[in-house]
Every structure is written in C-alpha cells, then in structure tokens.
Backbone as JSON, one array per atom type, in Angstrom:
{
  "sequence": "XXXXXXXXXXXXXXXXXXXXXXXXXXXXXXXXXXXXXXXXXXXXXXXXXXXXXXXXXXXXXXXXXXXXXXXXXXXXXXXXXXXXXXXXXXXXXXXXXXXXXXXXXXXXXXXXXXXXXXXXXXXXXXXXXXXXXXXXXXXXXXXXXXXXXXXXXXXXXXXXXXXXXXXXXXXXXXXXXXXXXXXXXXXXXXXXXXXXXXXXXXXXXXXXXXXXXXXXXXXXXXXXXXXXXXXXXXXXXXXXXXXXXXXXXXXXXXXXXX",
  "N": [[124.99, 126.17, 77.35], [126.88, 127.5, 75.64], [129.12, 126.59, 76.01], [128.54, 124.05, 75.25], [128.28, 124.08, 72.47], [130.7, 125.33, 71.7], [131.9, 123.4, 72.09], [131.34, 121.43, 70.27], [132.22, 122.45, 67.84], [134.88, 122.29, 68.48], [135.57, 119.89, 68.06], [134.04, 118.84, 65.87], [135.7, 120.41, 64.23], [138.1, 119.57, 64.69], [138.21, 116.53, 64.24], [137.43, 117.06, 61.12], [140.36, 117.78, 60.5], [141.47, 116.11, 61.11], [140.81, 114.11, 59.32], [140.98, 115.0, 57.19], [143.69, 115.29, 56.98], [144.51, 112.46, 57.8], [144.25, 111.14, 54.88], [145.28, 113.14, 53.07], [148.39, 112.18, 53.51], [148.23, 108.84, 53.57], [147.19, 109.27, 51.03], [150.14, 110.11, 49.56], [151.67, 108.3, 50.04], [150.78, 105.95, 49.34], [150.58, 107.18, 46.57], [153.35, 105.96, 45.06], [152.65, 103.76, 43.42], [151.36, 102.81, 39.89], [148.14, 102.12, 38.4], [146.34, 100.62, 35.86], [143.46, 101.87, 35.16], [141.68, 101.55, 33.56], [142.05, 98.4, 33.4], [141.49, 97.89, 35.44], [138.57, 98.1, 36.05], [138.06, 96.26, 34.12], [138.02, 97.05, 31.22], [138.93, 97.28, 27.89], [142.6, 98.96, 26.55], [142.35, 102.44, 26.61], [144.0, 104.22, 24.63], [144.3, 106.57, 24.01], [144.81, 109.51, 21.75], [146.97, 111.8, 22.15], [147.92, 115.19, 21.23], [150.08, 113.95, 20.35], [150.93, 112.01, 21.68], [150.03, 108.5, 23.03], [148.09, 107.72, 24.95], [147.33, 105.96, 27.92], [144.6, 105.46, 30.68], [146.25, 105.36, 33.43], [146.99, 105.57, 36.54], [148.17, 106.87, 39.68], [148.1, 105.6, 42.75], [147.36, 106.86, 44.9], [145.02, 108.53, 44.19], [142.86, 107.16, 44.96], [141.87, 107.78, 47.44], [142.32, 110.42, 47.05], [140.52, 112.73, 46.0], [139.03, 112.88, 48.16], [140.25, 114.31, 49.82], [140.39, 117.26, 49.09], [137.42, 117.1, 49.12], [137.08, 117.37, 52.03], [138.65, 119.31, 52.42], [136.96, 121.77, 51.13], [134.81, 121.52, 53.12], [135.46, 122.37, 55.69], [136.47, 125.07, 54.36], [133.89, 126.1, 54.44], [132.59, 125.85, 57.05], [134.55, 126.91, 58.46], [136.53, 128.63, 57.17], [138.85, 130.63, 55.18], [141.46, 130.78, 56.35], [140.9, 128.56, 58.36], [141.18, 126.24, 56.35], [143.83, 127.51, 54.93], [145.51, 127.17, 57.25], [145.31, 124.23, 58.22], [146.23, 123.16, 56.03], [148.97, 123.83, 55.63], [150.27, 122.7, 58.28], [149.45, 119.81, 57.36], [151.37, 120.01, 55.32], [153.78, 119.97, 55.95], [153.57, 117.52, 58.04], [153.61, 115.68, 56.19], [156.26, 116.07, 55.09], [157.27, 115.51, 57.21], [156.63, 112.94, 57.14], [157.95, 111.89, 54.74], [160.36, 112.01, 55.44], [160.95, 109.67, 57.62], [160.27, 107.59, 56.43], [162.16, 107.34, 54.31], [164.69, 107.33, 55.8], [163.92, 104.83, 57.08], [164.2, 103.22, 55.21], [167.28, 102.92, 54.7], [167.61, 101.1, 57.01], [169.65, 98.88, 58.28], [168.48, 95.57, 57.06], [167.21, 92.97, 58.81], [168.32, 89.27, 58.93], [166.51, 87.13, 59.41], [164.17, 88.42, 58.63], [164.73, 88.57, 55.87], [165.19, 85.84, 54.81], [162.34, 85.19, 55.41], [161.46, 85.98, 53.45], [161.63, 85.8, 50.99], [160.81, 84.65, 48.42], [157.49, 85.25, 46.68], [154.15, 85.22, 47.32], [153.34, 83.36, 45.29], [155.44, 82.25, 44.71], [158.04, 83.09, 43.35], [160.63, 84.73, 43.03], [162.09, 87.02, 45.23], [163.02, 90.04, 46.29], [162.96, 91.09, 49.21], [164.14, 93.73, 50.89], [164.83, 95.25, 49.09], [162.88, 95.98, 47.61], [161.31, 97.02, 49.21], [162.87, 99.7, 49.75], [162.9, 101.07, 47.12], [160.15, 101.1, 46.56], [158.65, 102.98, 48.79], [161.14, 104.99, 48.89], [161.6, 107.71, 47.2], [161.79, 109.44, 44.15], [163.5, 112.49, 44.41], [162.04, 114.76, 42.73], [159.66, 113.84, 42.56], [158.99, 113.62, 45.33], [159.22, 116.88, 45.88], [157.37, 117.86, 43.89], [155.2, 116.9, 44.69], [154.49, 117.92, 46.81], [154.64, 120.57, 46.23], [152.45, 120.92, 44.61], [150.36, 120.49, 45.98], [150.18, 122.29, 48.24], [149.73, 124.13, 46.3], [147.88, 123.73, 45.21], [146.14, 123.56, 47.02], [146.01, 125.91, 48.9], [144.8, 127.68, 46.02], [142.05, 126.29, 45.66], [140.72, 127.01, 48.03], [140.74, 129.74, 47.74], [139.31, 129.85, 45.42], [136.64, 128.9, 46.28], [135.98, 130.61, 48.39], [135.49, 132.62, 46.94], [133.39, 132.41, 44.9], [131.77, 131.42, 46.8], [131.05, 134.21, 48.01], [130.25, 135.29, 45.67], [127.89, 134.33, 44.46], [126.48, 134.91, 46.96], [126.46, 133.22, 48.95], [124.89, 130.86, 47.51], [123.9, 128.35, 45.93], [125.72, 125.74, 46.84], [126.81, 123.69, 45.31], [127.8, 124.59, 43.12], [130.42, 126.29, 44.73], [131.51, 124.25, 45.7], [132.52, 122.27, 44.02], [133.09, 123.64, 41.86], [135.71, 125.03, 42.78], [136.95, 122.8, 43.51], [137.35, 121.34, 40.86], [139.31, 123.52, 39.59], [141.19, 123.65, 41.47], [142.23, 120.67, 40.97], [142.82, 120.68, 38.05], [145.25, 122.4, 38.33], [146.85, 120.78, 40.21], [147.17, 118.56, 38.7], [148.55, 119.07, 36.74], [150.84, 120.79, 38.15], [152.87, 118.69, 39.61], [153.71, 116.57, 37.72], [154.8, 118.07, 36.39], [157.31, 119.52, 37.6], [157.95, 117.12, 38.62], [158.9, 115.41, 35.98], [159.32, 116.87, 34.42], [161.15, 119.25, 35.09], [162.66, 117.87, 36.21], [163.13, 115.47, 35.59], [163.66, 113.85, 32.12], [161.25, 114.33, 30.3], [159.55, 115.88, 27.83], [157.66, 118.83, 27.12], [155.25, 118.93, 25.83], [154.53, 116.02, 26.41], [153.68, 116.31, 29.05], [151.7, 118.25, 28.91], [149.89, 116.5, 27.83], [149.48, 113.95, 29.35], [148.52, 114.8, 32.07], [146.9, 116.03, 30.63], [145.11, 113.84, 30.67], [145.22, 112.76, 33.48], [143.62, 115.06, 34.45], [140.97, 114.54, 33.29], [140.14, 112.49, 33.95], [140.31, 113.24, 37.12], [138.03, 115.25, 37.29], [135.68, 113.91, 36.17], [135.47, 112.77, 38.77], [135.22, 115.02, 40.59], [133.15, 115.88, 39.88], [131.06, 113.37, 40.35], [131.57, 113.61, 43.35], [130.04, 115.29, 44.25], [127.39, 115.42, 45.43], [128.19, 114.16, 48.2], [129.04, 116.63, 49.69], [126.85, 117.56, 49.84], [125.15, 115.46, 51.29], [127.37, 115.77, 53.78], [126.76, 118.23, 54.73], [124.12, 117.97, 55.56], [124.48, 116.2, 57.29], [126.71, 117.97, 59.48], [124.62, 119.99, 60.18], [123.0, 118.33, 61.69], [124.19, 117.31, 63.45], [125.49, 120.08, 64.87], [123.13, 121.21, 64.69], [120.31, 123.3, 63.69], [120.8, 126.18, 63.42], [122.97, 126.98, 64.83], [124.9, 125.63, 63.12], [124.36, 127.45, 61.19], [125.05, 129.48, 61.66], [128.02, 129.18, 62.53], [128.85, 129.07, 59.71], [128.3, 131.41, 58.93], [129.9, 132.87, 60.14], [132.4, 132.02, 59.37], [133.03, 133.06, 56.27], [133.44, 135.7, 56.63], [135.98, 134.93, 57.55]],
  "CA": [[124.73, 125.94, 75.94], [127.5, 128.19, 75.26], [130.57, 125.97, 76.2], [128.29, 122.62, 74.3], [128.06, 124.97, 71.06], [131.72, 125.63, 71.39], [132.69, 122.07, 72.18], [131.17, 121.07, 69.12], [132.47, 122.99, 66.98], [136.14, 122.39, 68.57], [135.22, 118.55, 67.92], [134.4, 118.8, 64.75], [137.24, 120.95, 63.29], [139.21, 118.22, 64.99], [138.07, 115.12, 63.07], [137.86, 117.29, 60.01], [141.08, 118.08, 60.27], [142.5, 114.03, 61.15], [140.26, 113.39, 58.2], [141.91, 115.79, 55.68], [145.38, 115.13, 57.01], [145.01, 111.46, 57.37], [143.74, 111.0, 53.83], [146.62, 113.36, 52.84], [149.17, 111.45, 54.05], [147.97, 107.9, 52.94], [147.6, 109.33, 49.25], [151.08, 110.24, 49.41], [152.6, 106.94, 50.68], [150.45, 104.85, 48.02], [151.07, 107.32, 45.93], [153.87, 105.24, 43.69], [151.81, 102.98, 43.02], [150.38, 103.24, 39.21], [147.56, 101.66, 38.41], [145.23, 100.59, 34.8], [141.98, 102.5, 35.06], [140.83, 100.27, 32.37], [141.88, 96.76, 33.55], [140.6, 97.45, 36.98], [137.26, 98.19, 35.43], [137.42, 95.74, 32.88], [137.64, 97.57, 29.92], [140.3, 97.54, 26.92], [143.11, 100.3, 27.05], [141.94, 103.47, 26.03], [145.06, 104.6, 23.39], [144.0, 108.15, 23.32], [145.92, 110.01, 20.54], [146.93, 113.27, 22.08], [149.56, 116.03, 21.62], [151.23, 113.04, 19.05], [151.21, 110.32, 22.08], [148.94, 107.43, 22.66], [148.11, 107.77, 26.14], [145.75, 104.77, 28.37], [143.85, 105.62, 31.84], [147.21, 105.22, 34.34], [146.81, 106.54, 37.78], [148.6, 107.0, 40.76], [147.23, 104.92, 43.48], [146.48, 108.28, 45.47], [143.86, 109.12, 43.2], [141.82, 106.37, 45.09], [141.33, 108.96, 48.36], [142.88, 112.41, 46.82], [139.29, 113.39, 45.94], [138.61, 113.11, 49.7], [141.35, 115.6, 50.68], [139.44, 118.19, 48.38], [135.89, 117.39, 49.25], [137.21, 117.69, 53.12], [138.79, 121.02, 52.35], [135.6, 122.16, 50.72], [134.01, 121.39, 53.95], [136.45, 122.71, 56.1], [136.41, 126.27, 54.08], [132.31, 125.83, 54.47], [132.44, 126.24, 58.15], [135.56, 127.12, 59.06], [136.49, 129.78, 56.15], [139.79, 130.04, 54.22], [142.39, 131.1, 57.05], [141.14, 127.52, 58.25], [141.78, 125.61, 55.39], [145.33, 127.38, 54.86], [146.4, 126.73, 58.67], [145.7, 123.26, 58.42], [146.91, 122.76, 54.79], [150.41, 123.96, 55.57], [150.31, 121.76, 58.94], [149.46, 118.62, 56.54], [152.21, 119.73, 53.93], [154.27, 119.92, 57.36], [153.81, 116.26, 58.4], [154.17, 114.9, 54.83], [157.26, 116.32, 54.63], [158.05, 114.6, 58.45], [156.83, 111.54, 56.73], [158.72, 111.08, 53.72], [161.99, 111.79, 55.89], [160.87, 108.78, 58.14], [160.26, 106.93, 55.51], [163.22, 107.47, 53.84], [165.58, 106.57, 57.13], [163.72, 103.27, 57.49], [164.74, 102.55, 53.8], [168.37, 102.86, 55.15], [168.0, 100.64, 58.19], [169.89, 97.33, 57.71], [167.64, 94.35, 57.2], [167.63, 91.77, 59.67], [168.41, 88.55, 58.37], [165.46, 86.14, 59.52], [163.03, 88.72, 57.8], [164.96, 88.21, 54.36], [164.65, 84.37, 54.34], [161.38, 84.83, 55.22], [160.48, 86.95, 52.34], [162.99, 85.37, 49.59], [159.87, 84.15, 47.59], [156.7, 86.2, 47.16], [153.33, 84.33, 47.7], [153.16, 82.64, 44.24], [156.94, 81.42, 44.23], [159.01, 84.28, 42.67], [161.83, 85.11, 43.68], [161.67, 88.46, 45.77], [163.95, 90.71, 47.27], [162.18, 92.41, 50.2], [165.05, 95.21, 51.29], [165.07, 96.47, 47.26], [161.51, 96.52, 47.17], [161.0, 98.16, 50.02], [163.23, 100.6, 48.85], [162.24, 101.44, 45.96], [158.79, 101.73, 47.09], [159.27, 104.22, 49.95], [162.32, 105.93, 48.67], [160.25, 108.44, 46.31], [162.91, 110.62, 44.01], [163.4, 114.14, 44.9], [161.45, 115.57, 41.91], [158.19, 113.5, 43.07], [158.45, 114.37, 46.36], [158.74, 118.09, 45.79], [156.25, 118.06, 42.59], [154.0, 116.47, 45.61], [153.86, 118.94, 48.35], [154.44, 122.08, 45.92], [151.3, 120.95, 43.69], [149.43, 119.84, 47.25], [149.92, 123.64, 48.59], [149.51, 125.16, 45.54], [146.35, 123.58, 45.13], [145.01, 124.0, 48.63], [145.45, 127.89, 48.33], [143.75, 128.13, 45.22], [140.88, 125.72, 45.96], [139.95, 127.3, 49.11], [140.63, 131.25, 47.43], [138.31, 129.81, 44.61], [135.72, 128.23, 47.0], [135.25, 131.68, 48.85], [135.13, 133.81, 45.93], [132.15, 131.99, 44.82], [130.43, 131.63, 48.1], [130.56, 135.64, 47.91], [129.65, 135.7, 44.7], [126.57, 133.3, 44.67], [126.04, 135.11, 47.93], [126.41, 131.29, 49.96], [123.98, 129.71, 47.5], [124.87, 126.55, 45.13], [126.77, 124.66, 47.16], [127.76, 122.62, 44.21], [128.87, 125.51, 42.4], [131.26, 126.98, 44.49], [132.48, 123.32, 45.93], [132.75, 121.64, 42.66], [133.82, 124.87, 41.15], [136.73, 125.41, 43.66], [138.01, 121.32, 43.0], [137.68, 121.63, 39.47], [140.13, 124.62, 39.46], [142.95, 122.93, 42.1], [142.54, 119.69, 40.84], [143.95, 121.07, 37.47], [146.76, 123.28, 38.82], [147.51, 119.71, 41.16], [147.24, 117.57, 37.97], [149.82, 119.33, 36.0], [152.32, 120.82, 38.84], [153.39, 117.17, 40.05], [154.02, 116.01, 36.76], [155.77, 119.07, 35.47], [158.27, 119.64, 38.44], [159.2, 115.68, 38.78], [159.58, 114.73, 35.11], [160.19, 118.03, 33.45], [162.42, 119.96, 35.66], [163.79, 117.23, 37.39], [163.55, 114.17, 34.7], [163.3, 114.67, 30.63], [159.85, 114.52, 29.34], [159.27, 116.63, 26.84], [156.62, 119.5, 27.38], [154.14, 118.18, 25.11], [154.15, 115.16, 26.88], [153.63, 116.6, 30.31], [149.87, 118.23, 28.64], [149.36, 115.36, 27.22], [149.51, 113.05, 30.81], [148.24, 116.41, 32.83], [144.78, 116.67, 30.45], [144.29, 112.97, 31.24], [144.65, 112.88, 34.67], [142.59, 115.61, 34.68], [140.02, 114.11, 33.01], [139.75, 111.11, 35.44], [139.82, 113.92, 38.77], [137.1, 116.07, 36.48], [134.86, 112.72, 36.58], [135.57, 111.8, 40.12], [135.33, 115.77, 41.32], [131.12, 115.82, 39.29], [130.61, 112.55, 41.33], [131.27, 113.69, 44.38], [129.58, 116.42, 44.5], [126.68, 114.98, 46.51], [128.83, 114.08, 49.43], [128.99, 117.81, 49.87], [124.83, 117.72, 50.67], [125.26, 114.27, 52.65], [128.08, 116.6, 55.03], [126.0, 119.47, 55.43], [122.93, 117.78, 56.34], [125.25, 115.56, 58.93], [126.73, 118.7, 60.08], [123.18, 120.3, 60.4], [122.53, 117.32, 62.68], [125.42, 117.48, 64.58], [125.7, 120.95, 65.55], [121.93, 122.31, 65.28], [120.61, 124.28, 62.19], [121.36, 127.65, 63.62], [124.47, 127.09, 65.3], [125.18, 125.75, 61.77], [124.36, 128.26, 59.7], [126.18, 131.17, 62.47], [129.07, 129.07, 61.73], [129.14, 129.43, 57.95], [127.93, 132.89, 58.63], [131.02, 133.57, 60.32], [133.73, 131.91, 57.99], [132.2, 134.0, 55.26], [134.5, 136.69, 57.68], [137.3, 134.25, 58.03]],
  "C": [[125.87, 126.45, 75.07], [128.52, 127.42, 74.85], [129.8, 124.34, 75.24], [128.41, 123.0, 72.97], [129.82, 124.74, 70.93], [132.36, 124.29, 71.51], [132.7, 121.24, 70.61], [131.5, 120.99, 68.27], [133.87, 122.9, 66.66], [136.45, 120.87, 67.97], [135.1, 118.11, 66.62], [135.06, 119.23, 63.66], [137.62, 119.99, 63.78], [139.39, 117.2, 64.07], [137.94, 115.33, 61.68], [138.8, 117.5, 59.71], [141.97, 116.55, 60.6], [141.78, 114.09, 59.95], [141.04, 113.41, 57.18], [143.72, 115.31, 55.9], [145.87, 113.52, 57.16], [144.89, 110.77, 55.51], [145.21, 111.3, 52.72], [147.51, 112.42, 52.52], [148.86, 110.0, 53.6], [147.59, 107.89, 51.59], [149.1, 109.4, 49.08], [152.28, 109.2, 49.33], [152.15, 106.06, 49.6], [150.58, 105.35, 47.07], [152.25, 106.83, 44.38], [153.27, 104.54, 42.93], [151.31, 102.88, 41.3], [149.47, 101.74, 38.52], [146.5, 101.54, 36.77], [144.21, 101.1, 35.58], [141.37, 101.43, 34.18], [140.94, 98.68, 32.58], [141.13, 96.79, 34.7], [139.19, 97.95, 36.93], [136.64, 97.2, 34.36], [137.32, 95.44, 31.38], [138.89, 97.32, 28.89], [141.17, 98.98, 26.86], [142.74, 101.33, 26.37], [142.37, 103.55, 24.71], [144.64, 105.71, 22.87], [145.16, 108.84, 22.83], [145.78, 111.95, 21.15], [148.36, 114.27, 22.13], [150.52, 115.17, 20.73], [151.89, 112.0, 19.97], [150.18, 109.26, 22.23], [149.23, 107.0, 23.87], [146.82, 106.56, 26.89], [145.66, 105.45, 29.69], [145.46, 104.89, 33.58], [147.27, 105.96, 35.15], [147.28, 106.01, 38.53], [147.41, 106.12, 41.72], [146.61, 105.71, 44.54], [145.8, 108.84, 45.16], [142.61, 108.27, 43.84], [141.28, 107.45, 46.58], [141.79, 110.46, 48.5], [141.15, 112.91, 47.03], [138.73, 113.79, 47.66], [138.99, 114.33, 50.42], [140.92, 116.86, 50.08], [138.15, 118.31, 48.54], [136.51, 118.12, 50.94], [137.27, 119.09, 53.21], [137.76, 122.26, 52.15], [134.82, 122.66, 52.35], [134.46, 121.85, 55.22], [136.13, 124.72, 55.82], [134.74, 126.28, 54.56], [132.54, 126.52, 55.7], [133.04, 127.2, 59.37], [136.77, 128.24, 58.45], [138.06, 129.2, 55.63], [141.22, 129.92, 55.61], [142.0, 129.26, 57.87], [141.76, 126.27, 57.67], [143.44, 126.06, 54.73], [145.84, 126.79, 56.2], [146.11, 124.82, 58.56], [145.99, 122.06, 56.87], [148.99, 123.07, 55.33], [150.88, 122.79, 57.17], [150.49, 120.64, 58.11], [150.66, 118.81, 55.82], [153.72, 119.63, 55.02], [155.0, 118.63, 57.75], [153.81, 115.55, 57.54], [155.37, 114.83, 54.81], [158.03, 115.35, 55.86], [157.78, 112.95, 57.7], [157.51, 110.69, 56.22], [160.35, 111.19, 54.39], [162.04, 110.45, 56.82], [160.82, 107.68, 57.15], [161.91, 106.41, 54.64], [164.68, 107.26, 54.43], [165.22, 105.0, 57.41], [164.28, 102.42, 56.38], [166.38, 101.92, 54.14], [168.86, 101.6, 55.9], [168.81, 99.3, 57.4], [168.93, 95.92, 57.7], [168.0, 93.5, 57.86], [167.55, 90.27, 58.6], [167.46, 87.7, 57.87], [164.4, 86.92, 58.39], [163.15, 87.89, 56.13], [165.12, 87.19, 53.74], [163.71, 84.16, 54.86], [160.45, 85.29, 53.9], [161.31, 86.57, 51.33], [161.93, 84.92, 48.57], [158.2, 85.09, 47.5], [155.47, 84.97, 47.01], [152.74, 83.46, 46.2], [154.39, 81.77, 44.12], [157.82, 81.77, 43.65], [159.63, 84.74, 43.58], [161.92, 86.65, 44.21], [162.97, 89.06, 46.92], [162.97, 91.56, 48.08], [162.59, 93.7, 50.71], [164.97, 95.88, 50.0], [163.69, 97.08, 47.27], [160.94, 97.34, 47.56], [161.1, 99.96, 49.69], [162.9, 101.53, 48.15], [160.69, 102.03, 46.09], [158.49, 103.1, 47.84], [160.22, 105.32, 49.8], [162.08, 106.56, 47.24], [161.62, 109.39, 45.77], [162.42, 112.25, 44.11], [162.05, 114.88, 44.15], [160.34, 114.95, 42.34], [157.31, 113.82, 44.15], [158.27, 116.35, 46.45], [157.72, 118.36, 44.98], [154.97, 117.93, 43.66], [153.19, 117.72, 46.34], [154.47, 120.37, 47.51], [152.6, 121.87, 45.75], [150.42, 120.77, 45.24], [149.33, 121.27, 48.2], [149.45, 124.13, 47.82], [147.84, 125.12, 44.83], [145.16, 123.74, 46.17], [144.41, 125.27, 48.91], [144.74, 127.87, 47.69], [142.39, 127.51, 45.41], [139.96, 126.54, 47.52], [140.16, 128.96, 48.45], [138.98, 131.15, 46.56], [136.58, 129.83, 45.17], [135.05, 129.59, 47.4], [134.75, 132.37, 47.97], [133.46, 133.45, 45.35], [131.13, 131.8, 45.53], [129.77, 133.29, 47.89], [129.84, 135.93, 47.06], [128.09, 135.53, 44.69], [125.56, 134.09, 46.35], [125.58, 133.37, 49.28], [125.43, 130.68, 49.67], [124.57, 128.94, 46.59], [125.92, 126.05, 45.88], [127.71, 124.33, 46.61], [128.73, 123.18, 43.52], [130.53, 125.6, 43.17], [132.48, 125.44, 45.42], [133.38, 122.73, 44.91], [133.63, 122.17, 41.89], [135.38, 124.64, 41.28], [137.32, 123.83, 43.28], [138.35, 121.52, 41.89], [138.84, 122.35, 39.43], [141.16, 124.1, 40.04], [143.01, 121.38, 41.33], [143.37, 119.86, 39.17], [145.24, 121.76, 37.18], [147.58, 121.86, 39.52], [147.8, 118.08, 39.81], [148.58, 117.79, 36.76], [151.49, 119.57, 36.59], [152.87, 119.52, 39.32], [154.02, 116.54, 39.0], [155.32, 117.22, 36.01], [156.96, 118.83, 36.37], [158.83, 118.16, 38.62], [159.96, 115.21, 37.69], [159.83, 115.77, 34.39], [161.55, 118.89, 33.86], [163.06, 118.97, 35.94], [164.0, 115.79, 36.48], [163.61, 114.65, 32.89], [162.28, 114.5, 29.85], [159.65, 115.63, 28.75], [157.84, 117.42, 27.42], [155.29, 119.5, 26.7], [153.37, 116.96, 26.2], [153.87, 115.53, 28.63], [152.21, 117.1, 29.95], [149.51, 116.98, 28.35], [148.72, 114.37, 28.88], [148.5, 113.99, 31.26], [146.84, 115.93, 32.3], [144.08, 114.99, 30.95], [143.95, 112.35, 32.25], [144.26, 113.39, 35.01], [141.14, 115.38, 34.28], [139.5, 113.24, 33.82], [138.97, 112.36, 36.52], [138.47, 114.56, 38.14], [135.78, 115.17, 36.89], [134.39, 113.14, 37.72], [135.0, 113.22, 40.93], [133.24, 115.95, 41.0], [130.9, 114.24, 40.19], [130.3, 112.67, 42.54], [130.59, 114.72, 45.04], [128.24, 116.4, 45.82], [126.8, 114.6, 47.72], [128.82, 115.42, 49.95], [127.36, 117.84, 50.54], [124.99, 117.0, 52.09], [126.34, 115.03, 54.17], [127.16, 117.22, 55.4], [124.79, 118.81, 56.33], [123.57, 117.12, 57.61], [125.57, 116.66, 59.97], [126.05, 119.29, 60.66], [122.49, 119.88, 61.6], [123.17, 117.4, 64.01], [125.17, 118.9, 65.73], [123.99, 121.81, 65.88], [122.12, 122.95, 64.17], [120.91, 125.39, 62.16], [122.36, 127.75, 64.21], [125.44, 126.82, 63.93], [125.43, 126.33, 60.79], [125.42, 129.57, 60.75], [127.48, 130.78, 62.49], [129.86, 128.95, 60.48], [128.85, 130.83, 57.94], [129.22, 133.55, 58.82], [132.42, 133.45, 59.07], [133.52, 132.35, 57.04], [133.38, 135.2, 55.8], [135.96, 136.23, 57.39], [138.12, 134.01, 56.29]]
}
C-alpha cells in the first residue's frame, strides 16, 4: 500500500508538473501575439481614459492559458508545498530560456526555396513573405524576453510565498482565499514587471504609460483569476479521488512543512 501511495503521488507531481511547464512554455511562444478583447467578444473598444491615455482591452495571446500556469502552481504548492513550486518554477524558467534560444537559431536557418514559392501568397491571395514572418514572430526582442522570465520567476516566488502564508494563517481553511489570494498578488507583480523591463528599460514608454497598460492587464487577469477559482474545488475533489481522502489530506499535511 506503501509503494501504491508513493507511486501516486510520484505520478501526480509528474503530470502536474508537464502541466505547469507545458502551459508555460506555450504562453510564451504565442505570447507575441496581441489580441482585441473586445472584437473577439463582440463588443465596441473600450477607450478607457487613464493616467491621460485612452487605453482598449489588448492582450497578449498568452493570457489565453497563463491563468492555468497559476491555478497549477496553486495546486502544486497545495500538495506539494512551496520548495515544490520553486524547484519546478526555476526548471520551467530553465527550459523557456532553452526554448527561446532554439527558437531563435531556427529564425537564422536559410529557407529552402520550394517552401518560399509555396508560401508566396497567404490563403486569401496576399502577398506573403514566410522567412520575415517567421522571423519576426519567433525572434522576440531582448527586453520581452527578459521582462518574460524575470516577471515569470518573480511571480512564481511570490505567489507560492503568498499562497503559504495564508494557508498558515487561515490555518488550511478557504481554499479560495489563500489560492485566489496568492494569484491576485503575482498576477500584479507579473502584469507590470514584463511591461516595465521590455518597454521602459529597454524601449521608451513613458512611466505613466507603463501603469496605465499594467492596471489594465491587470484588470482582465483580476477577472480571469475570480473565475477560476472553482477549478481549485474541481482539482481537489479529483485529487481526493485519485489518491484517497487521507492519503490526501497527509499530503497537504505535510507540504504545510515543505
């Protein structure tokens, strides 16, 4: 029973930890991406007046499974305490960093010919360069990629420091609190450092305009972090299932330790 308890347990750190690190990693890559909030809903553009700009709902296309990489972590610190959630946060910030250098070599390669008269037109009839686009896409400037994987540590630490402190506090009750809590708190340290370090240090936006952006992509994650909060139940009770309710709870008893 001993070695099925422990298999379990090795099994599901595992797939929580592909979860969190593939999730990672495919925010990062779609990352360039930015995207209307408001057309892809529907709606007319915001034109919120703040700080003295006139800002609309524009998000990164990693905003569509960031929230994930924060509930995971959540769930992660839950069972598996904080010294979990740092060891396989700095792993992830690890193989990001192997990513964007692969990435960034394939940009290089020379294009074969056949590809680039097969791609000379894009599927409407526009004229398309496929080696630029590529490019461009993939080849992320310095200040984005560091703004990335500082703000993506610097939020992992604090979200999982926050997370415990509140388990202790609460004594390991509200859930919601100290999950919700603990996002809330990184997701605005991760909504401002990215933006500050690519276009302030490293491009010239004005420091106004860096709150300004910052409070409204925090407003979006703010949303998205009170939504998901119920995924947090839907885990536990899975986990619950998984491992057995007292093998369950003697592994939250322990990371409480950890």
């Amino acid at each position: 029973m001993i070695l099925a308890s422990s298999s379990k347990k090795d099994t599901l750190f595992l797939f929580l930890c592909g979860l969190f690190l593939t999730n990672a990693i495919i925010a990062e890559i779609i990352g360039p991406k930015i995207f209307s909030v408001e057309a892809t809903l529907g709606f007319p553009p915001a034109q919120i007046s703040l700080l003295g700009f006139t800002l609309d709902f524009n998000m990164s296309a990693g905003v569509l499974n960031w929230p994930f990489v924060f509930v995971t972590s959540d769930i992660i610190n839950e069972y598996y305490g904080y010294k979990g959630v740092k060891r396989i946060s700095f792993l992830t910030a690890g193989f990001i960093s192997y990513s964007f250098v692969l990435l960034y070599l394939a940009t290089l390669l020379p294009p074969a010919s056949f590809w680039i008269d097969l791609n000379r037109v894009d599927p409407k009839g526009n004229p398309l360069q496929i080696n630029e686009a590529f490019g461009v896409i993939f080849r992320q400037g310095l200040g984005i990629i560091l703004g990335s994987l500082v703000a993506f540590l610097f939020g992992q630490i604090m979200d999982a420091l926050v997370f415990r402190y509140l388990r202790r506090w609460t004594k390991n009750k509200m859930i919601w609190l100290r999950a919700t809590g603990s996002t809330l708190v990184s997701q605005f340290i991760d909504s401002f450092i990215v933006i500050f370090i690519a276009f302030f240090v490293f491009g010239n936006w004005s420091f106004y305009q860096i709150l300004a952006v910052g409070s409204v992509n925090y407003l979006y994650k703010f949303g998205v972090a009170i939504a998901m909060t119920p995924l947090i139940y839907l885990a536990h009770g899975l986990i619950n299932k998984y491992l057995g309710k007292e093998a369950s709870a003697d592994l939250v008893e322990e990371a409480m330790t950890h």
